[in-house]
C-alpha positions as CSV (number, residue, x, y, z in Angstrom):
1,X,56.0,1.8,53.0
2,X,52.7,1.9,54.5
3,X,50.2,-1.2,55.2
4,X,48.5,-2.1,51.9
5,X,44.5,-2.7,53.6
6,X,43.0,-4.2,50.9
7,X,45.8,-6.8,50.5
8,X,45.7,-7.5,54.2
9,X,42.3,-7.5,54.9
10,X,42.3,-10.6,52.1
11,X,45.3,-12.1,53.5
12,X,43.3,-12.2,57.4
13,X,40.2,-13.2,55.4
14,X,41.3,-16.3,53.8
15,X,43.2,-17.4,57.3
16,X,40.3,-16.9,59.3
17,X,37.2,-18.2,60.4
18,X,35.5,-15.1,60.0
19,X,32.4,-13.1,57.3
20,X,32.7,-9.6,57.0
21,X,29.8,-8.0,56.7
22,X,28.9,-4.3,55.1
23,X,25.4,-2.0,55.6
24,X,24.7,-0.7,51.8
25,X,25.5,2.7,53.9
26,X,28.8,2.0,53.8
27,X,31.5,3.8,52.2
28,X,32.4,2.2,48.6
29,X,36.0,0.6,49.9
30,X,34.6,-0.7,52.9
31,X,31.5,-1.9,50.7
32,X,33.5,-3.8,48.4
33,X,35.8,-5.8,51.1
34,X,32.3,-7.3,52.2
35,X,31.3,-11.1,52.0
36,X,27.8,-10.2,52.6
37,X,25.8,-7.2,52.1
38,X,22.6,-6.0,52.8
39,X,20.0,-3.8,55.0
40,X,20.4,-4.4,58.8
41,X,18.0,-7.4,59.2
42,X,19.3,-9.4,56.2
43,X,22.4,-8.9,57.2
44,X,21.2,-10.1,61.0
45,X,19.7,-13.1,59.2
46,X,22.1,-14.3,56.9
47,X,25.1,-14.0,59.1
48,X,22.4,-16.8,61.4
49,X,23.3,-19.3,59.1
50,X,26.6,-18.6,58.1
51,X,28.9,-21.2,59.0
52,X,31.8,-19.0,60.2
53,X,32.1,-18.5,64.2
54,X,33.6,-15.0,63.9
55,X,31.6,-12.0,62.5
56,X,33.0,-8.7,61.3
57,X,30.0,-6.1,60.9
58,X,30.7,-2.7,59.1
59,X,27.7,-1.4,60.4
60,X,25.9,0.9,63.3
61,X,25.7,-0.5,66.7
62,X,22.2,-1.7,66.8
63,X,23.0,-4.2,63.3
64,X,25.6,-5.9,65.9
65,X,23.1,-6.2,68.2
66,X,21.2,-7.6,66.1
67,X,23.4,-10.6,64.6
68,X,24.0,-11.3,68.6
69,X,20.0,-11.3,69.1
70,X,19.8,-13.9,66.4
71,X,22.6,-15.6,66.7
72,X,23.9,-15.5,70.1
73,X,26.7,-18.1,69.7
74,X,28.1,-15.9,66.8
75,X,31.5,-13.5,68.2
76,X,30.5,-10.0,66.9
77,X,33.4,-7.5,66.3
78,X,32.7,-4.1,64.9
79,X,35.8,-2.1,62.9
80,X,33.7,1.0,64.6
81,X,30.8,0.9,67.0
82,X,29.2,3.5,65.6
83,X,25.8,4.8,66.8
84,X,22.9,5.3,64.5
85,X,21.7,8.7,65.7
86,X,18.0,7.9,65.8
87,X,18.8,4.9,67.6
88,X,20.6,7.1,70.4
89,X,17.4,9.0,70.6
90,X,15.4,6.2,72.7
91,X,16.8,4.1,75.4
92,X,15.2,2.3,78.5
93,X,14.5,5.1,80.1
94,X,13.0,7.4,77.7
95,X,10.8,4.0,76.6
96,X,9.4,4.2,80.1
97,X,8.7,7.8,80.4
98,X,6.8,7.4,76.8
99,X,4.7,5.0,78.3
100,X,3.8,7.1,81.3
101,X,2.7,10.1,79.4
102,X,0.4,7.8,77.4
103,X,-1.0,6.5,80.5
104,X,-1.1,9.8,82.2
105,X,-3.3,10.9,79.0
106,X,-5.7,8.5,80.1
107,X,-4.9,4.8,77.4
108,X,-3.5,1.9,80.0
109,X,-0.5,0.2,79.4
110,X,-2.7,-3.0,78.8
111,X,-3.9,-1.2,75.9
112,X,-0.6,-0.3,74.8
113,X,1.2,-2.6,72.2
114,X,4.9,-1.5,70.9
115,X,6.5,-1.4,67.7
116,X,10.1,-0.5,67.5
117,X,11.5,-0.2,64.2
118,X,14.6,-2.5,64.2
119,X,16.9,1.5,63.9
120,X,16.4,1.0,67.8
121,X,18.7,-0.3,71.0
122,X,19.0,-3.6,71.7
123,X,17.4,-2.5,75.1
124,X,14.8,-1.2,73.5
125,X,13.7,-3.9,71.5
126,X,14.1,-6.0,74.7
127,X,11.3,-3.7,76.7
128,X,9.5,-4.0,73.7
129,X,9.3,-7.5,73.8
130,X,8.6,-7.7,77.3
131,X,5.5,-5.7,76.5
132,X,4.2,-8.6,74.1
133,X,5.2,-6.3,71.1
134,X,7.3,-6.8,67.9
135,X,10.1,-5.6,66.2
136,X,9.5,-4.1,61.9
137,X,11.6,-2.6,59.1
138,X,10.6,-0.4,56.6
139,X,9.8,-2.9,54.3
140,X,7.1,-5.2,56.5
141,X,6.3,-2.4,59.0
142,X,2.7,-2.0,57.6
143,X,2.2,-5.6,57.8
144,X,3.5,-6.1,61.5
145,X,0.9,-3.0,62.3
146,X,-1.9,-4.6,60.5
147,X,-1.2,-7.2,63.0
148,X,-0.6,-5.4,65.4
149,X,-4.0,-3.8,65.4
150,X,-5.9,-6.7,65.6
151,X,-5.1,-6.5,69.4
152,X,-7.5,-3.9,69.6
153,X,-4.8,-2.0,70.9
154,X,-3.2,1.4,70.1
155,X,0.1,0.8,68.6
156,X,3.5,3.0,70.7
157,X,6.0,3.2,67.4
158,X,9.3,4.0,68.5
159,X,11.7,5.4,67.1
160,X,10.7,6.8,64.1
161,X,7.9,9.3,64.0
162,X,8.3,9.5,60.6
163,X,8.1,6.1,59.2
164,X,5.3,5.6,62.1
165,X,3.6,8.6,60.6
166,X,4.1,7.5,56.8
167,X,2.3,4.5,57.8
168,X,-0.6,6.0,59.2
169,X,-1.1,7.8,56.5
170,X,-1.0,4.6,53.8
171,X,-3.6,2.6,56.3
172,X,-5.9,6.0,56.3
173,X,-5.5,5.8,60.3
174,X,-4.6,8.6,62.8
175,X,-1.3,9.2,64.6
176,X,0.0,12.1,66.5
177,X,3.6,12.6,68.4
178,X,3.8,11.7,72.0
179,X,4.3,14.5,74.3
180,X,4.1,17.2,71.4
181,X,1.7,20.1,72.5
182,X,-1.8,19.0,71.9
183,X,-1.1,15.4,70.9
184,X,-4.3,13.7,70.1
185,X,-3.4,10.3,72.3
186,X,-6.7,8.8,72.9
187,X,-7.6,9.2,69.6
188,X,-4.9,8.3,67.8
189,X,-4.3,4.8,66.2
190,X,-0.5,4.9,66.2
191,X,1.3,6.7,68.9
192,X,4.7,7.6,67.7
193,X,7.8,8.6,69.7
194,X,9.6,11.8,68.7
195,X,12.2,10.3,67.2
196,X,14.1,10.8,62.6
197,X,16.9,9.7,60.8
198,X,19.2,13.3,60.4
199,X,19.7,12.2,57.0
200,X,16.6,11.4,55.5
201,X,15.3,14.9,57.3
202,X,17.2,16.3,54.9
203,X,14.8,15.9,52.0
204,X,12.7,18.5,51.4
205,X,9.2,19.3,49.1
206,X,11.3,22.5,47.4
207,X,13.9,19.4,46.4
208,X,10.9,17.2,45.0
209,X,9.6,20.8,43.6
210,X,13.3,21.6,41.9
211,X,14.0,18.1,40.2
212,X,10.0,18.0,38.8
213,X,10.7,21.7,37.0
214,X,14.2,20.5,36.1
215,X,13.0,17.3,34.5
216,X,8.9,17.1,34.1
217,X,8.9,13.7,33.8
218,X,11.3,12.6,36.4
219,X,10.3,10.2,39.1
220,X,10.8,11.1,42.9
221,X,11.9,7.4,45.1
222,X,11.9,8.2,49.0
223,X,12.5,6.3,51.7
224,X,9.7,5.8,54.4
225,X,11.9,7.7,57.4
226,X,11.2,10.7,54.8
227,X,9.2,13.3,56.5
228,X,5.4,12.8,55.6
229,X,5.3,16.1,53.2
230,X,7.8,14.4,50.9
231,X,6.6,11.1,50.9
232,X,3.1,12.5,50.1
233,X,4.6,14.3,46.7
234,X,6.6,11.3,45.7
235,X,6.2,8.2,43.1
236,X,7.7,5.9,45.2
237,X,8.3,4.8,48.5
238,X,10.4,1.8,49.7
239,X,12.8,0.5,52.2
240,X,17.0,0.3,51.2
241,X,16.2,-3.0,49.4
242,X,12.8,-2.1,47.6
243,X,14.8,1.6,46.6
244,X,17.4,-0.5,44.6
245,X,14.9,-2.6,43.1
246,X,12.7,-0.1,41.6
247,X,15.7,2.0,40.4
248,X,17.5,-0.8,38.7
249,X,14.4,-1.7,37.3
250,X,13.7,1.6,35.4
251,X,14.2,2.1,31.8
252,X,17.7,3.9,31.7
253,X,16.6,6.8,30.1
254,X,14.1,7.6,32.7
255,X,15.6,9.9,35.0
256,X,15.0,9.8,39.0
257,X,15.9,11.4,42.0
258,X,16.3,9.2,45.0
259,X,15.9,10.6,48.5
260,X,18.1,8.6,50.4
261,X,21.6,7.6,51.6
262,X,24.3,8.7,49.6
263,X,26.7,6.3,49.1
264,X,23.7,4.0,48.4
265,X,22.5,6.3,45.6
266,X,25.9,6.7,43.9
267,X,26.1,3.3,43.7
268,X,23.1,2.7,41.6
269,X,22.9,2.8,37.7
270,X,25.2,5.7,36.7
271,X,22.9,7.1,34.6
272,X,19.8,9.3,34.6
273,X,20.1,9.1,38.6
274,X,19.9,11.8,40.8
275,X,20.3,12.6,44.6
276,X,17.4,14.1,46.1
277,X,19.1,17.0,47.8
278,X,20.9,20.2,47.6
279,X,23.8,18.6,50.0
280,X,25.2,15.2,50.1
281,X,22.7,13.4,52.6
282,X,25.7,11.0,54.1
283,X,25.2,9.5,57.5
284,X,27.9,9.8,59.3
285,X,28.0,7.6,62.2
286,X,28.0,4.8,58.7
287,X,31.2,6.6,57.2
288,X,33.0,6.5,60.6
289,X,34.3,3.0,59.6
290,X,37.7,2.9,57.0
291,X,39.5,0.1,55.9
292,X,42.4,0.6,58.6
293,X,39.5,-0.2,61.2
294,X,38.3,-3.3,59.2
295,X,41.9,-4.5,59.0
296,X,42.3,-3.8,62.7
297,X,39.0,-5.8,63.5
298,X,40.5,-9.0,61.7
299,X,44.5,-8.7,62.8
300,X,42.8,-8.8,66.5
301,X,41.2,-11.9,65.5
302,X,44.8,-13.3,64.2
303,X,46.3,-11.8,67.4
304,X,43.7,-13.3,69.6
305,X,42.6,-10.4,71.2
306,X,40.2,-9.1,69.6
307,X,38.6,-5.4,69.7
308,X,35.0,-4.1,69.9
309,X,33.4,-7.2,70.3
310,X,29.7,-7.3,70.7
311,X,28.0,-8.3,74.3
312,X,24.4,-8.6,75.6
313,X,23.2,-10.0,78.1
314,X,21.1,-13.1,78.0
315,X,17.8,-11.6,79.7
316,X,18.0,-8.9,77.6
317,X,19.0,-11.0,74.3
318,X,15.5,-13.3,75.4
319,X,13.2,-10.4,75.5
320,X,14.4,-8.9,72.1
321,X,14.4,-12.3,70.3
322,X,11.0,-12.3,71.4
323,X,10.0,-8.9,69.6
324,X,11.8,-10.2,66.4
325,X,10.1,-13.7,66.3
326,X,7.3,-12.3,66.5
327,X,8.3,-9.9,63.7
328,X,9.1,-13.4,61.5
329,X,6.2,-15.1,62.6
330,X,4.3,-12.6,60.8
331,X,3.4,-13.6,57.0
């Protein structure tokens, strides 16, 4: 007979000193083994003050990161360290050559102030906060760029172009894509990097325009890294945690589509609730973890040698707490 998972993984979690942790992007089984769940920066937060030493994180990379940002005392293991693809799109590097081109185009780097959305490299964050800017998430980022703006400065927003560009559009200000032919940088409030989320890329306006024939009254829920044309046609927009909280709060006969995750969507109310797209729009760097790599996580901890643990060094953990305390500071 095989290993029973979900008995095992309970077993190691009552023995051990140890929360797992689960992204709302997670596949159900994995979902449901979770002590706390959440979007990445709740998750980062509430594993802070959790009194366990040992952190299991069913997550993306960048969430690990995170917890170790925070909490740098914490041991960080991840059943899969799986990349979130926007965040692969930006490292130190391509940070510093974003910066150069906005200089070249004539706006100093004393004029510049960053924003990284917190779907970013710890690295990232880290240059970022050396740069005297802050970290956001989809649910406070036009709050941290209201601030942001009374620096008198013109806001880099990396990675996202789309949730910097979504923004822009809600404040009435003017953004463009640095180094995209004929990029308006001087006079451009928000400069965003070229970065997207694969999955949210896959909503479209002919799937807002198929669900509102289908269903005339229907309502249309996006998330913000939805490309600008489909946030512009929808009834909603909101972060993971705002998503869930308009849905649930719908009368049940009113039907909605709901541009986002998958796995998320199925999960909320089973009826009258629709996925937003012609294909299942899964990530799947999230689906890479199974409940054989969560047990695997926790048996190294009983072992005592554990796997995939979570390192960064303290310069760079310094520099990007800076860019999320900032962040918090913000009301």
């Amino acid at each position: 007979m095989g290993i029973d998972y979900r008995k095992e993984i309970e077993r190691l979690k009552d023995a051990l000193p140890v929360t797992v942790v689960g992204h709302y992007y997670q596949r159900d089984e994995v979902f449901e083994m979770a002590d706390i769940i959440g979007d990445s920066l709740e998750l980062a937060r509430r594993c802070k003050v959790d009194e366990n030493p040992w952190v299991v994180f069913c997550g993306v990379g960048f969430m690990g990161q995170s917890v170790k940002v925070i909490a740098p005392k914490k041991r960080v293991l991840m059943p899969k360290v799986a990349c979130c693809a926007m965040a692969r799109m930006i490292d130190g590097s391509y940070y510093d050559e974003t910066v150069e081109i906005i200089e070249k185009a004539g706006v100093s780097r004393e004029d510049i102030l960053p924003i990284t959305y917190i779907n970013s490299d710890v690295s990232v964050k880290a240059k970022v906060g050396k740069m005297g800017g802050m970290v956001c998430t989809s649910s406070n980022a036009v709050k941290i760029i209201e601030k942001g703006l009374l620096s008198g400065k013109k806001i880099l927003f990396v990675p996202d172009r789309c949730l910097g560009q979504n923004v822009a559009n809600m404040m009435g200000l003017k953004s463009c894509i640095v180094g995209e032919e004929g990029s308006d940088i001087k006079g451009s409030d928000i400069l965003c990097f070229n970065g997207f989320c694969s999955v949210h890329q896959l909503f479209s306006v002919d799937d807002v325009n198929f669900y509102r024939q289908k269903y005339p009254d229907i309502k249309i829920a996006v998330h913000p890294e939805c490309d600008p044309k489909v946030v512009e046609v929808s009834d909603f927009v909101g972060s993971t945690s705002q998503l869930i909280k308009y849905v649930n709060e719908l009368d049940i006969e009113q039907k909605v589509a709901v541009g986002t995750e998958y796995n998320l969507v199925n999960r909320m109310r089973k009826r009258n609730t629709y996925v937003l797209s012609s294909t299942k729009p899964e990530c799947p760097t999230m689906n890479e973890t199974t409940l054989k790599d969560l047990y695997l996580s926790l048996k190294s901890i009983e072992d005592e040698a554990p796997i995939n643990e979570i390192f960064v060094d303290d310069e760079t953990v310094y520099y990007a707490r800076l860019a999320l305390e900032r962040m918090l500071e913000v009301k």
